[in-house]
N, C-alpha and C positions, 0 to 999 in steps of 0.2 A: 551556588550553581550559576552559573554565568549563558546565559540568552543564545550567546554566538555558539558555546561550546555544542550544548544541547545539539542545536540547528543542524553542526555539524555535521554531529555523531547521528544524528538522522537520517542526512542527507546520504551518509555513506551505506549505513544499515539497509536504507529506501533502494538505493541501486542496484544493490545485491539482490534483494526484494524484487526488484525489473525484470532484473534476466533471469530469474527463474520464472517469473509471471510470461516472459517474452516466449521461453522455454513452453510452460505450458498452452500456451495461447496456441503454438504452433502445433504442440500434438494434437489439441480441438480441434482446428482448421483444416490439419492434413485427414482428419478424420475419423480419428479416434473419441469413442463419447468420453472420457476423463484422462486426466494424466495418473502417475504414481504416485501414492501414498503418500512416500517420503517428501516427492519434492511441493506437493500442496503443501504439507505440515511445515518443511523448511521455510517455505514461503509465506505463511503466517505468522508463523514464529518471529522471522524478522521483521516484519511489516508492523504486528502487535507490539514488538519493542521498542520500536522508531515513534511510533502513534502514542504509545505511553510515554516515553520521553518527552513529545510536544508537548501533551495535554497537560503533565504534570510542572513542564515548565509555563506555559500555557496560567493555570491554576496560581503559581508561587510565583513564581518572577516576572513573568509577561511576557510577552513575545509580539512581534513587529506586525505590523496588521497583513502583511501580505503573507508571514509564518503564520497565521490565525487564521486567516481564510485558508489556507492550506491542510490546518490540522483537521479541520471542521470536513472539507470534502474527503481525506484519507478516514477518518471516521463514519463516512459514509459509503465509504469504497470498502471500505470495512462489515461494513452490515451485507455488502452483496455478497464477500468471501465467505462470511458464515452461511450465507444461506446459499451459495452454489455447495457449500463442503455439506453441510448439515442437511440439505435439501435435494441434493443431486447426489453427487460424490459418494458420500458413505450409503446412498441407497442405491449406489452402482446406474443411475441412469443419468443419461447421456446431458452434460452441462449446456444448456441452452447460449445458442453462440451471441443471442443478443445480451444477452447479461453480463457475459466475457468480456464483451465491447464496452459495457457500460462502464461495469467495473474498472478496465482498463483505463477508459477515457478518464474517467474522475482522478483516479489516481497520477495520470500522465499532469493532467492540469496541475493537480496540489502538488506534482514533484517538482511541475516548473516554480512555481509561485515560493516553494521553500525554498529551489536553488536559488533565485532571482533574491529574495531577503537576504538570504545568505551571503552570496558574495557582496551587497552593498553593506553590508553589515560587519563584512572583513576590512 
């Protein structure tokens, strides 16, 4: 498994991961208490896929310190997702907009910090 590839295949997974998070942010904001089913779950789905990738290359191969400190905050932006979905979401009450934010912020940070390894790493 090669460091860069990994990164990549993250980096791209993570973006799709955005605009569906971007997506949902804005049905919060405009004022609905959750979004749809489908698109939270799409959007963990790839976000859990990209996050395992890191950490597993993370683990075996190693990864560039500014990919590390990246993996570290999308694993924490991670624990906000379970608990807005496990916590809010599936109990049907309305996603607290400061958590959304949180959530967001971390994740916006660790996507730049992976892009930013990434392309020096190309």
């Amino acid at each position: 498994m090669e460091p860069l590839r990994t990164m990549e295949t993250a980096v791209v997974l993570l973006a799709i991961a955005a605009l569906g998070g971007l997506v949902m942010a804005g049905i919060r904001f405009a004022g609905k208490p959750y979004p749809a089913t489908w698109l939270a779950m799409l959007h963990g789905f790839l976000s859990a896929a990209a996050v395992t990738l890191l950490v597993y290359a993370a683990a075996t191969v190693g990864l560039p310190s500014l990919a590390l400190a990246a993996t570290v905050l999308f694993v924490i932006a991670a624990g906000g997702g379970v608990l807005m979905n496990l916590g809010y979401h599936w109990k049907n009450v309305a996603l607290p907009k400061w958590l959304v934010v949180v959530h967001a912020g971390l994740a916006v940070v660790g996507f730049v910090l992976l892009l930013t390894d990434t392309l020096a790493a190309r």
